[in-house]
C-alpha positions in Angstrom: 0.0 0.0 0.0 1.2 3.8 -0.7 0.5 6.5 1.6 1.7 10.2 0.3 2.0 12.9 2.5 2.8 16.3 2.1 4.3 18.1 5.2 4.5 21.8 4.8 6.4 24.2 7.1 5.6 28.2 6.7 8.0 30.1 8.6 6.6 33.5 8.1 2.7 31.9 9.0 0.8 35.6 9.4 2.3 36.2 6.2 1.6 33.1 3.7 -1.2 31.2 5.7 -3.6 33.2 3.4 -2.2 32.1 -0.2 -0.8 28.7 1.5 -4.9 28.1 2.3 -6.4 29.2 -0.9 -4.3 26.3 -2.8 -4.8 23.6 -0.6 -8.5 25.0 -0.8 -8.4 24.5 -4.8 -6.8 21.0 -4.5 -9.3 19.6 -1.5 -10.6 16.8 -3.2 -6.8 15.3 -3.2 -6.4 15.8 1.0 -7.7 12.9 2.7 -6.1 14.4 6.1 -4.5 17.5 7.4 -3.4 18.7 11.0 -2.0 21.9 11.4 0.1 22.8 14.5 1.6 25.7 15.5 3.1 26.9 19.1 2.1 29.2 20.9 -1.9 30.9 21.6 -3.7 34.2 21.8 -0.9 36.7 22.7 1.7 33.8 22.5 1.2 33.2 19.3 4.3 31.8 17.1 4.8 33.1 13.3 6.0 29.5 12.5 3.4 26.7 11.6 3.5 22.9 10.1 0.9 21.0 8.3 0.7 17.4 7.8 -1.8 16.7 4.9 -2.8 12.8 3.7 -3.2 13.0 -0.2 -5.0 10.7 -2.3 -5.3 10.2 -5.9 -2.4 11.2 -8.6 0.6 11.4 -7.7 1.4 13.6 -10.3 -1.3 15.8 -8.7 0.7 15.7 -5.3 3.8 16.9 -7.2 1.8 19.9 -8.3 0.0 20.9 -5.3 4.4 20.5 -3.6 5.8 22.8 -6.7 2.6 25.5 -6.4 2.8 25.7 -2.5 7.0 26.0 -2.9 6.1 29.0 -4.9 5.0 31.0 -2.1 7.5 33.0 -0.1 7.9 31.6 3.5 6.3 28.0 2.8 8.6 24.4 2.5 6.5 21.8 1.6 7.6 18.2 1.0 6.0 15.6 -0.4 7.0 11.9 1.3 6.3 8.7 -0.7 5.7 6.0 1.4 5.3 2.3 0.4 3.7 0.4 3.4 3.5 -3.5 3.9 0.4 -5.4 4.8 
């Protein structure tokens, strides 16, 4: 079985959680599952974040939605193939 997940790491997350969100918005129907975590609340509130997302579907699709969320200033995203054993 494959399992692909993207995790993506924003370091500047006030500043690119806005365009980060409207193209994992436009490719929804390939994210099975997605966490986001980031430290801190309310006045504490970090400017870092990381999101793990599940992806189904095309891989080439996966390699897309990796290259059009690298495009954006602040964001890493990496896309991990992984073959699992039954």
């Amino acid at each position: 079985m494959k399992r692909n997940v993207l995790l993506i790491f924003m370091s500047t997350r006030k500043e690119t959680a806005e365009m980060a969100q409207k193209i994992l918005t436009a490719w929804g129907c390939f994210i099975k599952t997605r966490l986001g975590i980031h430290d801190g609340v309310l006045e504490n509130c970090t400017d870092t974040g990381l999101v793990f997302i599940e992806l189904v579907g095309e891989e080439e699709k996966h390699e897309e939605l990796e290259r059009k969320l690298n495009l954006v200033k602040g964001v890493d995203a990496r896309l991990v193939k992984m073959e699992i054993q039954d």
